[in-house]
N, C-alpha and C positions, 0 to 999 in steps of 0.2 A: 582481383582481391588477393593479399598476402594469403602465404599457407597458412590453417586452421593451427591455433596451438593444442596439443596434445589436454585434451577433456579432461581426464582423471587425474594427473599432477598438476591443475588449476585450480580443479574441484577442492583440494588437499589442500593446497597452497590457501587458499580462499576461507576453507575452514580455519587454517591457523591467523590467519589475519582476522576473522571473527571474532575468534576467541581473545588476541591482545584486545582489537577493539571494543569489546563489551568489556576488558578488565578497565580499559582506559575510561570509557564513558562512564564506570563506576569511580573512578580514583580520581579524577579531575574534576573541579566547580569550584563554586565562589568559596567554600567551607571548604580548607586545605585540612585535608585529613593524608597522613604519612600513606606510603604505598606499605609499610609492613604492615600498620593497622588497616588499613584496607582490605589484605589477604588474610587478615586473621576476622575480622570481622565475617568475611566470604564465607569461612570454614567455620566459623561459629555457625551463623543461618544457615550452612547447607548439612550440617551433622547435627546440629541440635547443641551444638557446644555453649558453655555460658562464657559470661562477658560480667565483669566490674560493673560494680553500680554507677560510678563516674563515667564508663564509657557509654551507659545505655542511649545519651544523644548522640554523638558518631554513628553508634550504631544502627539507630535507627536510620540518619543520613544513608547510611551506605546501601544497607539489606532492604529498607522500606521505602527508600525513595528514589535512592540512584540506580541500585540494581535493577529492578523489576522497569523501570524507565527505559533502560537499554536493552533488558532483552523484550522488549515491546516494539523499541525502536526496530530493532532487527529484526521480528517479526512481522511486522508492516512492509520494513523497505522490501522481504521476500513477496512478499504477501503481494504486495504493487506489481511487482517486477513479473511474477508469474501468472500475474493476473492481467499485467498489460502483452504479455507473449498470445495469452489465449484469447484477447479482444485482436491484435492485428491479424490472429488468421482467422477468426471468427468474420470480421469484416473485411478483410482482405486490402486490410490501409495501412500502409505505412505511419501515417497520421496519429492512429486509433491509441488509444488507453483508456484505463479502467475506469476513466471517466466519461467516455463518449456514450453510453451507453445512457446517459440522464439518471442514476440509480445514486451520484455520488450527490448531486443539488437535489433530491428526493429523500436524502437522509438528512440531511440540513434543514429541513421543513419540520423534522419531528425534533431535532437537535435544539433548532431555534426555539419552539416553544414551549421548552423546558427552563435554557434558559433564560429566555425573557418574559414567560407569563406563569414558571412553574408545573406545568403539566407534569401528571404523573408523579409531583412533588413524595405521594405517598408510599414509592420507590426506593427514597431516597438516594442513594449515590448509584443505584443502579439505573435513574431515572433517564440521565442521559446516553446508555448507552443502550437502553430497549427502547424508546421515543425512536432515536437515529436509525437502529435497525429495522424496525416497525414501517416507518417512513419509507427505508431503501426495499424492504419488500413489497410496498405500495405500490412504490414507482418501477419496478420488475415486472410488477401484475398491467400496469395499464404501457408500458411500453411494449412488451411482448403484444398484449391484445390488439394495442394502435396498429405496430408493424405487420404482425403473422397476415397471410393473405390466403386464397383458397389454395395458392401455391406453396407453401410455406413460408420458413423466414429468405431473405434477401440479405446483403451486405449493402447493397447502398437503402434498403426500407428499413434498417435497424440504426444505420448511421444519422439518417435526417431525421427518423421518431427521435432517437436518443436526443439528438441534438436540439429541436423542439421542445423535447422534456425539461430538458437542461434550460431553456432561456427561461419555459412556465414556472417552474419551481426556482431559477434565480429570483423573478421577479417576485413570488413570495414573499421568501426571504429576507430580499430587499424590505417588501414591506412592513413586515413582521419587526423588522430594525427601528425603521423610520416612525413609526406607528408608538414604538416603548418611550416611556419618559424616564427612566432607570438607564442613567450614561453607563454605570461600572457592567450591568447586564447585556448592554448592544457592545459595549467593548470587551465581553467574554465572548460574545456572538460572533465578531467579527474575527478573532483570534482563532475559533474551530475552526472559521468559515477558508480562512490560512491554512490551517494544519497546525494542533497542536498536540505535543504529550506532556503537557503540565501535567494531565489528569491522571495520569498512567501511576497503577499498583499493581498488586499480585492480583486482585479481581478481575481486572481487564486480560492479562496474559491470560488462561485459559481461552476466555473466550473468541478470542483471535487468534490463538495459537490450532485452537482443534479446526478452525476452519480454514487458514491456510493450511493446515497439513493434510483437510480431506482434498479441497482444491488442487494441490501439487502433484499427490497421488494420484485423482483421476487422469491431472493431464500428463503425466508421465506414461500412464499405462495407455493414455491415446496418443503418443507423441507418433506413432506410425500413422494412425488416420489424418493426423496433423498434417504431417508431410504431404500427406496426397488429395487433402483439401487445398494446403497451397497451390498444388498442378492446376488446380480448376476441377469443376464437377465432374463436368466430361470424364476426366481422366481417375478423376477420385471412385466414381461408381465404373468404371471398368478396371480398377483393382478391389471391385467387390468392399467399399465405404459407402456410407447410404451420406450426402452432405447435408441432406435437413435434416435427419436427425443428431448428426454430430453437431451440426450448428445451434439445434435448441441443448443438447446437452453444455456446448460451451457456453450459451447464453445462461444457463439457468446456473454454470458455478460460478461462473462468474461474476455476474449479480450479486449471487447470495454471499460470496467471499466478500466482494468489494463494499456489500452493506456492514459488512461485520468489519472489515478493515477501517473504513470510515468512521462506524459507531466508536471508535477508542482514539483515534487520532485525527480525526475531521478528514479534511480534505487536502490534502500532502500533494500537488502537481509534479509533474516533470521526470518522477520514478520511474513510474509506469509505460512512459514515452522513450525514455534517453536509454534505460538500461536494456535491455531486449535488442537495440540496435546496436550499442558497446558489446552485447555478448556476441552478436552474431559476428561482429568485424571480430571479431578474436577467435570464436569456435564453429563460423561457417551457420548453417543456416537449416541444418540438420535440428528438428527439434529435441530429440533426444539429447546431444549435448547442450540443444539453449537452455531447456528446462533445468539441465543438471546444473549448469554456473551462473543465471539469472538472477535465482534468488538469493545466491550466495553476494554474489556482486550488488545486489541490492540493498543485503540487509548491512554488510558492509559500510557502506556509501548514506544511510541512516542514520547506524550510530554514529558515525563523527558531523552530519549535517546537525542534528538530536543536540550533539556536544557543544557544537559551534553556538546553536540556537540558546543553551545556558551561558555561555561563557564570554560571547563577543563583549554584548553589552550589559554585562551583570552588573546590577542586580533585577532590571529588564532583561526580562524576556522577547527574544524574538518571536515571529511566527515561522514554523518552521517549511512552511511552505514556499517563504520568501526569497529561504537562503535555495532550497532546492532550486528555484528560478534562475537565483541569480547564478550557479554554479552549473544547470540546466541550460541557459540559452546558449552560452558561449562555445559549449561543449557540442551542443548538435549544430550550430554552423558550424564549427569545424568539420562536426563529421559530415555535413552534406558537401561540404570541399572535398573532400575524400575522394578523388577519378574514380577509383579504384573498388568503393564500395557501393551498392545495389541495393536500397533499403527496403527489407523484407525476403530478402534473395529476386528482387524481381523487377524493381521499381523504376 
């Protein structure tokens, strides 16, 4: 494997690329709006500044619909990325993201029948992203219960419950689809069922914000027990790590991240998989540095996915799940041609 690139002038570097990117995701779309009214509209909604009465539609464009869009985006792609770092050692697969775990088709079950039969209707715009959550902690509660044994959890009993869960609640789903006589509602259905942030406002960001940041934090401050769960048990509990309890604490933020991530932008594939094995060919395999340029490289690689998803085919909309695919598969056969890389540090 090429030498590790230096961690904290990436980190850096990564942040500033952020930041153009969330300006760009905001200043680009079908509605050309000037990049100096762009930044001036920023500085209005981030200071309380006023704005011309002629400009209140731009401005809504920019501050109420593009901004909070992108930085949603970017909290997601983090949110996937550090959430699919702590499902491959959580199961110890190469394989593994934030969707193996059956919690992502579990949130889709409450999602769908909001929007195809109204549930919760008397919610209103919060309806679809408590239904979703609600859902993914359903499927948290009966997959842990399926898997746990008198031994505890396992990596390959978490991997085939998950996976289980995953085809039960596809097939719902499915039918929950099939079942509606409302074409424009199975074709909202099927566009979450993609990954989408059409829906994305300032309401949504908190709520996915506070939970990839509690998520990040716990696994940053467990990135040492990390390490030594990848050695294997054996080796984990003779540097004094207990692995079943780090493994229900990974399963339980996991989960709970990955319902809240899901609740605001559906089901987004390929993040969660591609970017944890990108960080590791760059910064080694040390989780303390994956965690630190994971999310950063994720939420990166969102916002212009996010961008592309308005822009290819406007004034269609993509599903954003699509383009992650199609930018997703190419990318990791490449990297499994790679002689040189070891997927997971070990594979």
């Amino acid at each position: 494997m090429a030498r590790p690139v230096r961690t904290l002038p990436l980190a850096v570097s990564l942040a500033a690329v952020l930041a153009g990117s969330l300006l760009c995701g905001t200043a680009l779309g079908a509605a050309g709006i000037g990049w100096p009214q762009v930044l001036r509209y920023l500085g209005a909604g981030l200071t309380g500044g006023t704005i011309r009465p002629d400009e209140v539609a731009a401005y809504t464009i920019v501050w109420e619909l593009r901004f909070p869009r992108a930085v949603l985006a970017a909290v997601v792609g983090a949110g996937l990325s550090a959430i699919g770092v702590a499902v491959q050692a959580l199961v110890r697969n190469a394989l593994a993201d934030p969707f193996v775990l059956g919690i992502s088709s579990g949130a889709a079950v409450g999602a769908n029948a909001v929007l195809l039969f109204g549930t919760l209707a008397a919610l209103g715009v919060w309806a679809l992203s408590v239904a979703a959550f609600a859902s993914a902690l359903l499927a948290m509660v009966l997959v842990y219960a399926a898997a746990r044994t008198a031994h505890g959890l396992t990596p390959m009993r978490l991997v085939l419950t998950g996976t289980a869960m995953y085809y039960g609640f596809s097939a719902i789903t499915t039918l929950m689809v099939f079942t509606t006589d409302r074409g424009e509602a199975a074709r909202s259905a099927m566009m979450w069922l993609l990954g989408s942030l059409s829906g994305a406002g300032w309401g949504s960001v908190p709520i996915a914000g506070l939970a990839v940041a509690a998520a990040l934090t716990h696994l940053l401050l467990s990135a040492g027990r990390l390490n030594a769960l990848a050695m294997g048990d054996e080796t984990a509990a003779a540097l004094g790590v207990d692995p079943e309890r780090l493994r229900r604490e990974l399963f339980v933020v996991a989960a709970a991240a990955t319902g809240a991530v899901v609740a605001v932008s559906g089901a987004i594939g390929f993040v969660g998989l591609m970017v944890p094995h990108a960080t590791r060919m760059l910064v080694g395999a040390d989780h303390r540095r994956v965690l630190a340029v994971a999310p950063l490289l994720g939420a990166v690689l969102l916002v212009w996915v996010d961008l592309l998803s308005r822009v290819l085919m406007a004034p269609v909309e993509l599903p954003v799940g699509v383009i992650t695919a199609v930018i997703g598969v190419p990318c990791f056969v490449l990297l499994m041609r790679r002689r040189r890389y070891t997927f997971g540090g070990g594979a």
